[in-house]
C-alpha positions as CSV (number, residue, x, y, z in Angstrom):
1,X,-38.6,-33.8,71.8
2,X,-40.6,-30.6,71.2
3,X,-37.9,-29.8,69.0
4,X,-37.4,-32.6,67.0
5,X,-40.7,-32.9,66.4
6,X,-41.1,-29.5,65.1
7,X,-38.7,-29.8,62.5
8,X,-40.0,-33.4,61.8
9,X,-43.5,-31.5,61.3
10,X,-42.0,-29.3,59.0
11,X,-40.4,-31.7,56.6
12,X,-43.5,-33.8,56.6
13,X,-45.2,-30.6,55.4
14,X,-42.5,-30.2,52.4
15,X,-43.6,-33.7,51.3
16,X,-46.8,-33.2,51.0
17,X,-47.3,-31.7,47.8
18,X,-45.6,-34.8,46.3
19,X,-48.9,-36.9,46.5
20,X,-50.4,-36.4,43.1
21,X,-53.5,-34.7,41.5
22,X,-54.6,-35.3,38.4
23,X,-56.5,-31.4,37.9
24,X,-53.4,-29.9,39.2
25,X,-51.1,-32.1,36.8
26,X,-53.2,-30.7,33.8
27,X,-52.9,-26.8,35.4
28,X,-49.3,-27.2,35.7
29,X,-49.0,-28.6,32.3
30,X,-50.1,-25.4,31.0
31,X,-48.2,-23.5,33.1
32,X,-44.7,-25.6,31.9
33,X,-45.8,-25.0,28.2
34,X,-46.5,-21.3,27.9
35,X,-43.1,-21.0,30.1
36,X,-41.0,-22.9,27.5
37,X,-43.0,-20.9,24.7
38,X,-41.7,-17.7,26.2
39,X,-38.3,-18.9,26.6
40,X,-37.8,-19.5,22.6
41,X,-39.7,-16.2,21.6
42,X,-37.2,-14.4,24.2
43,X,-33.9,-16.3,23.5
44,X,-32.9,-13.9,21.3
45,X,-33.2,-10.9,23.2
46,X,-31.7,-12.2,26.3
47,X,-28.6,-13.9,25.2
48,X,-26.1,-11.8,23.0
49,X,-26.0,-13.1,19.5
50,X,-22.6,-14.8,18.6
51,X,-19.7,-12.4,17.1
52,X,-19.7,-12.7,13.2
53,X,-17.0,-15.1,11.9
54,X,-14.6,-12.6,10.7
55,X,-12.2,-14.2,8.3
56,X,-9.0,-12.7,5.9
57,X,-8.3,-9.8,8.1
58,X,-5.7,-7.8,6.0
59,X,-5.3,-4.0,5.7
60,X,-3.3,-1.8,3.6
61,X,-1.0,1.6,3.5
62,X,-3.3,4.3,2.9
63,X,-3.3,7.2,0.7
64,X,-0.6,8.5,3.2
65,X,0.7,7.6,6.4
66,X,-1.8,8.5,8.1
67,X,-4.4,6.1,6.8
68,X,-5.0,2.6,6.6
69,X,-7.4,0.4,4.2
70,X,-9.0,-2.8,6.0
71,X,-10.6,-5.7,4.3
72,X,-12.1,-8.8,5.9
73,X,-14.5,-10.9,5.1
74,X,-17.6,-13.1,6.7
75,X,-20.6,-14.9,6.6
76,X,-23.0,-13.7,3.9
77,X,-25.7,-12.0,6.3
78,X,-23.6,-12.4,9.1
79,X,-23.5,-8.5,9.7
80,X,-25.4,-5.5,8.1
81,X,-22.5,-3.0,7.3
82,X,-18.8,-2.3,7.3
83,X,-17.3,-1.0,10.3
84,X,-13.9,-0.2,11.7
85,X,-13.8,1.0,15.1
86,X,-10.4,2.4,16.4
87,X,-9.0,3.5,19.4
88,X,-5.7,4.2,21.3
89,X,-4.1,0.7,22.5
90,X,-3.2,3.2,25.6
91,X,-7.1,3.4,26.7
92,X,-7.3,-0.3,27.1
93,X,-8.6,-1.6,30.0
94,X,-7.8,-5.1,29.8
95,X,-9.2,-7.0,27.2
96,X,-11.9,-4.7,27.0
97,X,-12.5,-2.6,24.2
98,X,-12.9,1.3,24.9
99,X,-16.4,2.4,22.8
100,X,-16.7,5.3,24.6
101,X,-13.1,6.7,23.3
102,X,-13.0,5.3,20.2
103,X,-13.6,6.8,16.8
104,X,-16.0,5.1,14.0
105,X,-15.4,4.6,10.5
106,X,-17.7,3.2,7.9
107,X,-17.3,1.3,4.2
108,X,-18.9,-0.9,1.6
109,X,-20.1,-4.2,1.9
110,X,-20.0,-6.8,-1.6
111,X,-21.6,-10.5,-1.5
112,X,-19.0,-12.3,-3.4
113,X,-18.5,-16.4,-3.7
114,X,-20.3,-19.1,-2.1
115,X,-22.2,-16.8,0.6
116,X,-19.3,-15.0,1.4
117,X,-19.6,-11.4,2.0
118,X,-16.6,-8.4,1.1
119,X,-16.3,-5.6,3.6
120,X,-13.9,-2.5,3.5
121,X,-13.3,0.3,5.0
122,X,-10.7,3.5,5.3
123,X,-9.0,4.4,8.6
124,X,-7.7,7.9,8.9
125,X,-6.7,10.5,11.2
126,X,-3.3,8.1,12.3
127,X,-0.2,9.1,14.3
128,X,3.5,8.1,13.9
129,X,4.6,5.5,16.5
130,X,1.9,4.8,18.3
131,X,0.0,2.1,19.1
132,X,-4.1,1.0,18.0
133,X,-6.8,-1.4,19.0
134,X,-9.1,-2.4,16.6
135,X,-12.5,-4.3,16.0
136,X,-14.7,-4.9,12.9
137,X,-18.7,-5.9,13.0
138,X,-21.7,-3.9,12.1
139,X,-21.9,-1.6,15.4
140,X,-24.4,-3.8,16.9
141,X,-24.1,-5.6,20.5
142,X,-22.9,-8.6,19.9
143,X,-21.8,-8.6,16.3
144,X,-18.0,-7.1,16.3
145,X,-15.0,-9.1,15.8
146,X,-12.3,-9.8,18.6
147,X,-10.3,-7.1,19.3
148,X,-6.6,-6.4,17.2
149,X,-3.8,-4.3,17.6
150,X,-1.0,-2.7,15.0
151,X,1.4,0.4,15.6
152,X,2.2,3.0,13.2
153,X,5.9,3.8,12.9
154,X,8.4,7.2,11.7
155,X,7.4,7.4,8.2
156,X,10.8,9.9,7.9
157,X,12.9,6.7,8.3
158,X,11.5,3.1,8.4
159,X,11.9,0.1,8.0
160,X,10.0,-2.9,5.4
161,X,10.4,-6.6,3.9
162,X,10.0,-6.8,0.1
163,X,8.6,-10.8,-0.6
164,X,8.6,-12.7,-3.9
165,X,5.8,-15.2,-5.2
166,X,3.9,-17.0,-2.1
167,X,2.0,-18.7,-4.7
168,X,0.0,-20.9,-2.1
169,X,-1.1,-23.4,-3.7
170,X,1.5,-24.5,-6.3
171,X,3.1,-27.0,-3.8
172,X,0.9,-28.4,-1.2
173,X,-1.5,-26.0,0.3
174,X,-0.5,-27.3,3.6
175,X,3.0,-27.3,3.5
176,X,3.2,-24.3,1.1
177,X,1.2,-22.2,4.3
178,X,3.8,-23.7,6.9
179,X,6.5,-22.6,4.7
180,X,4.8,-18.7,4.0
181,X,4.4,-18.9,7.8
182,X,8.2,-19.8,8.8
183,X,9.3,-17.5,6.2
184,X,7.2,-14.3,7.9
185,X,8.2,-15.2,11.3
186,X,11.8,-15.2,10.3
187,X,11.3,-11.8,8.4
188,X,9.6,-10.3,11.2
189,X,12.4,-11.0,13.5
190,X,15.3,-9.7,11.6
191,X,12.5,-6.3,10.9
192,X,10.6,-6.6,14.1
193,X,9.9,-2.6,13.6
194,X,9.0,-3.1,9.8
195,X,5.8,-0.4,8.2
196,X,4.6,-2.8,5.9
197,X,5.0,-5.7,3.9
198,X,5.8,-5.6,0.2
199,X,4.5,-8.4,-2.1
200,X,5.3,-8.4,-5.4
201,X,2.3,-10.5,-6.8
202,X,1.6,-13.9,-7.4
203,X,0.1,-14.6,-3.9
204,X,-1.9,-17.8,-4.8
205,X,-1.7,-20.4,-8.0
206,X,-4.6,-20.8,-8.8
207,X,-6.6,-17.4,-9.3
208,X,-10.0,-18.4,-8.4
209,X,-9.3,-20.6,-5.4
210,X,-10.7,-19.2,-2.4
211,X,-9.0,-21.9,0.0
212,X,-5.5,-20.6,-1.1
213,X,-6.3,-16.8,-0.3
214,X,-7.8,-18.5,3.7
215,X,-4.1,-20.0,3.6
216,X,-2.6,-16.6,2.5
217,X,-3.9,-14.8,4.6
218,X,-3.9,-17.2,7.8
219,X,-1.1,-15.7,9.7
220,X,-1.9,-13.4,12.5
221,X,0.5,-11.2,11.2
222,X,-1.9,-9.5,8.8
223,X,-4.2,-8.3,11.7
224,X,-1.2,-6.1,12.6
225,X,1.0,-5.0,9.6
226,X,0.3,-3.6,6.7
227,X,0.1,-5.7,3.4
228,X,0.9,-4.2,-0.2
229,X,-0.6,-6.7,-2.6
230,X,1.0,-6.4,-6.6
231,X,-1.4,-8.5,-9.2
232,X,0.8,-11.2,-10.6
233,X,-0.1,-13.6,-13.6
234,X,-1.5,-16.3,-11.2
235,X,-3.9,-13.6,-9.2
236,X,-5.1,-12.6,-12.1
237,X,-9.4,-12.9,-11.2
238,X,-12.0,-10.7,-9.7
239,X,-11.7,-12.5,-6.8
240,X,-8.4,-11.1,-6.0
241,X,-10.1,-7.6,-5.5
242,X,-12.7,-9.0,-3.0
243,X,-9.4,-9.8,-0.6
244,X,-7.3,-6.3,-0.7
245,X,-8.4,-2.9,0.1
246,X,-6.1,-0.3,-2.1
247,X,-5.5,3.2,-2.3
248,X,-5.8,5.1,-5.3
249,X,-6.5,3.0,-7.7
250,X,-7.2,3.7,-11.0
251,X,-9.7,2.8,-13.2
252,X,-8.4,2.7,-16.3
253,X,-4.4,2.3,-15.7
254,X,-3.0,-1.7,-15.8
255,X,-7.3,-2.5,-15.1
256,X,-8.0,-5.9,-15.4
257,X,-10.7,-8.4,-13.5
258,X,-8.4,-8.2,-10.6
259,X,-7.9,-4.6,-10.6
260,X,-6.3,-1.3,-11.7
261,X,-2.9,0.5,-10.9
262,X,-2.0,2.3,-7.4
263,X,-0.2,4.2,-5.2
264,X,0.8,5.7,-1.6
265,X,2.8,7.8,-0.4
266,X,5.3,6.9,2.6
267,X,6.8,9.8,4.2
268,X,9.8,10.5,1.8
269,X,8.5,7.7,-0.3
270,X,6.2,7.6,-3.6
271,X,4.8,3.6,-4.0
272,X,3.5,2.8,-7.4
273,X,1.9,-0.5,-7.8
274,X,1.6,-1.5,-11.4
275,X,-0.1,-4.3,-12.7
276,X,2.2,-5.6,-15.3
277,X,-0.4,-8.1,-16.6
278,X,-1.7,-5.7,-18.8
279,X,0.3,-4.3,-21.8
280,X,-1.9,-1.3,-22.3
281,X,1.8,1.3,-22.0
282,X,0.3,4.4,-22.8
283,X,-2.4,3.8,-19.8
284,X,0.5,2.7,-17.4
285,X,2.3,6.1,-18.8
286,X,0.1,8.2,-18.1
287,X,-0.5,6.7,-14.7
288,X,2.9,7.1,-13.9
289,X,3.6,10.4,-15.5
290,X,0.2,12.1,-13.3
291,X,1.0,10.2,-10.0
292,X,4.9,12.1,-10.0
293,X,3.7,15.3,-10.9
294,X,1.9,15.4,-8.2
295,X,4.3,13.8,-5.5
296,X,6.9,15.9,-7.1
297,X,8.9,16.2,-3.6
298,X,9.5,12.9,-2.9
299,X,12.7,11.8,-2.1
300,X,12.3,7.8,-3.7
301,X,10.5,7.1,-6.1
302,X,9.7,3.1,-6.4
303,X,7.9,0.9,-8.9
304,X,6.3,-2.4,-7.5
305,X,5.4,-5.0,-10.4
306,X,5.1,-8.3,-10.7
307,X,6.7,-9.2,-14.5
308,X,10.8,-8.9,-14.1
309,X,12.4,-7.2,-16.2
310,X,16.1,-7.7,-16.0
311,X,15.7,-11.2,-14.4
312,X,18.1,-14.1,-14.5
313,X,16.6,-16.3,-16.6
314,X,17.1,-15.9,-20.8
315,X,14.3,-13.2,-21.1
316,X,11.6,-14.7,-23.8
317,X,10.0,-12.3,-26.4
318,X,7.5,-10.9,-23.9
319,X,9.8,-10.2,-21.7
320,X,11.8,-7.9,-24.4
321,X,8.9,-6.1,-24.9
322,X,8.0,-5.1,-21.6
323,X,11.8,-4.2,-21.1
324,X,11.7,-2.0,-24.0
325,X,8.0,-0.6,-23.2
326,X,8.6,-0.2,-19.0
327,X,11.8,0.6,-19.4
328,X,11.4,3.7,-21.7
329,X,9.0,4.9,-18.9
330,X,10.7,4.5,-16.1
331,X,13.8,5.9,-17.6
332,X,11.6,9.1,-18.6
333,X,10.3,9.6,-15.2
334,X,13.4,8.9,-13.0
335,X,12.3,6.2,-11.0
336,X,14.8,5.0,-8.7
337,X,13.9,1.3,-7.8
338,X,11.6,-1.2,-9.4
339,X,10.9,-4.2,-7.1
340,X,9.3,-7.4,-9.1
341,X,9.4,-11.4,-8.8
342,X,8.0,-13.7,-11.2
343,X,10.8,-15.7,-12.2
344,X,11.5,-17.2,-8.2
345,X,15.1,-16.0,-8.3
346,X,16.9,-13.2,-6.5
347,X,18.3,-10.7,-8.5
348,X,19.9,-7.2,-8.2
349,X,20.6,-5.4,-11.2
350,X,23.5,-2.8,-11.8
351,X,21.8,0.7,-12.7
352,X,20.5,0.4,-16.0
353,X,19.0,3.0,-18.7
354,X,17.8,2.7,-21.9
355,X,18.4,-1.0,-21.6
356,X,22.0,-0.4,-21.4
357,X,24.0,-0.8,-18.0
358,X,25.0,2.9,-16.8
359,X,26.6,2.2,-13.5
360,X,29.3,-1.0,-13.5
361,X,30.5,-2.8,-10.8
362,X,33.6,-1.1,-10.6
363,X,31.9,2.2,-9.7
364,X,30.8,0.4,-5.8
365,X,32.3,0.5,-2.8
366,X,31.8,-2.4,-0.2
367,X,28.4,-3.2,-2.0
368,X,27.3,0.9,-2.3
369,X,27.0,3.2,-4.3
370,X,26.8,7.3,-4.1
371,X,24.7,9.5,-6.5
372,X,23.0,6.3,-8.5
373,X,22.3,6.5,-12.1
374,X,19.6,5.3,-13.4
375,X,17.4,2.6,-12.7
376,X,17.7,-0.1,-10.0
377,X,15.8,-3.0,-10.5
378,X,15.4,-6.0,-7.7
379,X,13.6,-9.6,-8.4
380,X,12.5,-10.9,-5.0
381,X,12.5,-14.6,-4.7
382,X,10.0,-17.3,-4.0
383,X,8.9,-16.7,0.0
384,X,7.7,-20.1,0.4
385,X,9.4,-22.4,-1.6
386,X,5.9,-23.9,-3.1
387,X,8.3,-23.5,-6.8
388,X,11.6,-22.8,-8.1
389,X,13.4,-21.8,-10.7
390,X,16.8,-22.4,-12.1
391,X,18.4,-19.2,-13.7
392,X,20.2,-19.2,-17.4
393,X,23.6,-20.9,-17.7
394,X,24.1,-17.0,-19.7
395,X,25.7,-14.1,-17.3
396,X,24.3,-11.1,-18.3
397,X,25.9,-8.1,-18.4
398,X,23.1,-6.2,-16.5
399,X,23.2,-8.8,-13.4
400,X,24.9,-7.4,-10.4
401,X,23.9,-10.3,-8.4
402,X,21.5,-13.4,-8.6
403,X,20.3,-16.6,-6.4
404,X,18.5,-19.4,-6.2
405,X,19.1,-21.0,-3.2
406,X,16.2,-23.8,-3.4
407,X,14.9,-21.9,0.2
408,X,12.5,-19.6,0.5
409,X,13.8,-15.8,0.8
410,X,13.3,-12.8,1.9
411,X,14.4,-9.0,1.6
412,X,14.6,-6.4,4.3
413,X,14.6,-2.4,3.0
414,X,15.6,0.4,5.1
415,X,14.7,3.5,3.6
416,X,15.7,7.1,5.0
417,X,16.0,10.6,3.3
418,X,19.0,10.2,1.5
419,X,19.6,6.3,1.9
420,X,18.3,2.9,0.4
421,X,19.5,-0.3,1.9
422,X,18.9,-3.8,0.6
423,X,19.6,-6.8,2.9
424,X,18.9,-10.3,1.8
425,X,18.1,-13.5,3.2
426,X,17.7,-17.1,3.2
427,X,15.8,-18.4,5.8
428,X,17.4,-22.0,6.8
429,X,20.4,-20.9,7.5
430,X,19.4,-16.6,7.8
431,X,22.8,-16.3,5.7
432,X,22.7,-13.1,4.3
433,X,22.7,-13.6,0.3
434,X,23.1,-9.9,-1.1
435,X,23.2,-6.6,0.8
436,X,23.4,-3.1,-1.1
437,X,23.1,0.7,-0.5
438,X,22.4,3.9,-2.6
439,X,22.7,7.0,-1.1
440,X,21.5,10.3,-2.5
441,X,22.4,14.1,-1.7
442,X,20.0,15.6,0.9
443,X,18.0,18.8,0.0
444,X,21.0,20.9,1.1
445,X,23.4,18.6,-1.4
446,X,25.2,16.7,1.3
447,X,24.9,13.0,2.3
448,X,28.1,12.1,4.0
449,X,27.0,11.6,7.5
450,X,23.7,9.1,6.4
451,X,26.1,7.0,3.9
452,X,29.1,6.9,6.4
453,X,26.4,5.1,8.5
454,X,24.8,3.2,6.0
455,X,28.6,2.0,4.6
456,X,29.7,1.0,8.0
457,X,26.2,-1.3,8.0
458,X,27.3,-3.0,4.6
459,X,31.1,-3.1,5.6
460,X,29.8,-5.6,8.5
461,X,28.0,-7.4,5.6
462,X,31.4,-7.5,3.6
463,X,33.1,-8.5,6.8
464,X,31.1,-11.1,8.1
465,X,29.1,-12.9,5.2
466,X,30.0,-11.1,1.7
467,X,33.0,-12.7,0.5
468,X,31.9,-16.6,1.6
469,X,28.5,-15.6,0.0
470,X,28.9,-14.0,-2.5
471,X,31.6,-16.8,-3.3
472,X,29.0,-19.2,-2.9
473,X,26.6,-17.7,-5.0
474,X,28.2,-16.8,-8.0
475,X,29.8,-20.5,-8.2
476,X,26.1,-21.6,-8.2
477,X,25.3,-18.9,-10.9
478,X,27.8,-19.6,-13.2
């Protein structure tokens, strides 16, 4: 009884401050109010502010291979600078990010759009084949991005997909983004080791439509892989330079609202981007001409552009002109491969100089060639199908192979130091539609062992797809 009593004393005692009183009502009143008041002034510092919402992520070859360029995009005000930090992907821990071992690099920040803020940066310091974690912000506590991750790969022999004409935004944004999307996927899988991405321009329609670049660049792919953006007709806006992050670009060479002329180098590889939207030749010449002087030992030399050339449709005065005008240039500076788009159809030219076809079909072997002449030129495709083309009832004499499927396509390169490869896809079917190599002498005048490897590649081509294909093809071409 003692017992129960106790504990019956006890509880009546915790009751008792229930019975009401009106002075202590009004104390506690006071008490509640100043509490809450010092709540909001302190919110702030006591819970972490939200990460910003980082948005087109996309980064870019750098001046070498040892560099990348990042872009991204936020909230205008939603951080204070552009930052890249960067670390190994080996000092991990988890999800967690390693500050302590990571290394710090800073940009420039542009307000752009409807309260929409531009941020980019340079990454440097980069090692062949291995693997990075990334995050973007202002350096602050709380205000970095998630955490990314991309590898660099052998520079010396690699790997990369060559794209034609996304042009989100001609179709249905919707379906033109599912399409882009299935196409990369696909791409990624036949090149699952690939450097970088090549686009030869026209990546929206409409050049001043922000909600097509969000649907460009909505793949999670571009967090990891390296993007090279070409200026095609329909990009042709300042906004297109608030998305992509280049390397040397000029400022007077192919400069237009969107942007100027560029380059990289890639191992054995010199890139030249060249924005074909402006006509000004001696610019793009003397772009050209300074950029191979001073990457005289590379092995390829490549043009990227958006306007083709030698295309497959019945070339209209303007495209005459910049035959004759590029052309001449090219041909003067012995560059080995231009890659463009513009018309939506695949094509792969025989080696041409001075307009004139230099190196017939007759001269290749099992869809090869040793010692190339002159100038190859490719036409990538539409990669998402948002618009196609139908090429000229007229075979040309320049055309070593054309198609338009009415799929979306894609291109995988493989580049080493005395071999270029070319393998071609549709992507409903992955039938391969063309498949070429070129091999060169290496710096001690051989290049037998690389092109024995690279035929044997294309003689499984020839073997397994080529004459069905190309059977296929050319009935639809003619």
């Amino acid at each position: 009884m003692l017992i129960k009593n106790q504990k019956f004393a006890c509880h009546e005692r915790s009751r008792a401050p229930l019975i009401r009183n009106p002075k202590s009502e009004i104390r506690n009143w006071h008490i509640r109010f100043f509490a809450a008041l010092a709540m909001v002034l302190l919110f702030p510092a006591i819970v972490p502010a939200a990460p910003p919402d980082v948005s087109n992520v996309v980064f870019t070859p750098g001046r070498t291979e040892n560099e990348l360029n990042f872009a991204w995009q936020t909230r205008k005000g939603a951080v204070a600078e552009a930052i890249v930090q960067v670390a190994l992907k080996s000092e991990m821990t988890g999800a967690d990010f390693p500050e302590d071992k990571a290394r710090t690099f800073t940009g420039k920040s542009e307000d752009f759009g409807d309260g929409l803020t531009s941020h980019k940066a340079t990454v440097s310091g980069l090692v062949s084949s291995t693997g990075y974690a990334y995050r973007l912000g202002a350096g602050q506590a709380g205000e970095w991005s998630e955490v990314y991750e991309f590898s660099t790969r052998d520079s010396e022999t690699y790997s990369a997909l060559l794209i034609g004409d996304a042009q989100i935004g001609a179709g249905n944004i919707s379906s033109d983004v599912a399409n882009w999307r299935d196409t990369m996927e696909k791409a990624l899988q036949k090149a699952p080791d690939a450097a970088f991405i090549l686009s030869v321009g026209d990546q929206v329609n409409k050049s001043d439509a922000q909600n097509e670049y969000d649907g460009l660049l909505s793949l999670p792919l571009f967090k990891t892989l390296p993007f090279v953006p070409t200026i095609g007709n329909h990009d042709e806006h300042k906004l297109y330079a608030y998305h992509f992050n280049v390397p040397n670009e000029s400022l007077t060479a192919g400069k237009t609202d969107a942007g100027g002329n560029y380059y990289f180098t890639y191992g054995n590889s010199l890139f030249m981007v060249v924005n074909s939207n402006s006509l000004d030749y001696d610019r793009h010449e003397a772009f050209i001409r300074d950029v191979v002087r001073k990457r005289r030992d590379a092995r390829w030399k490549i043009v990227m552009m958006h306007h083709s050339i030698y295309g497959a449709d019945t070339p209209r005065p303007a495209t005459l002109g910049l035959r004759k005008n590029f052309g001449a240039i090219f041909d003067k500076y012995g560059i080995d491969v231009v890659l463009s788009g513009h018309d939506h159809i695949y094509v792969r030219s025989r080696f041409m100089r001075k307009s004139r076809v230099v190196q017939h079909l007759e001269d290749f072997s099992a869809g090869a060639v040793i010692k190339p002449r002159g100038t190859l030129y490719i036409a990538a495709a539409t990669s998402s199908g948002s618009k196609y083309y139908d090429p000229s009832s007229q075979i040309f004499d320049y055309l070593a192979e054309r198609a338009s499927p009415y799929v979306p396509m894609f291109s995988r390169i493989n580049i080493t130091n005395t071999s270029f490869e070319i393998v071609s896809y549709r992507t409903d079917d992955m039938t391969v539609v063309d498949g070429f190599v070129m091999a060169k002498a290496d710096d001690k005048g051989g290049f037998w062992g690389v092109f024995v490897i690279s035929l044997a590649a294309v003689a499984v081509l020839g073997a397994a797809a080529a004459f069905m294909v190309r059977r296929k093809i050319c009935s639809r071409a003619a």
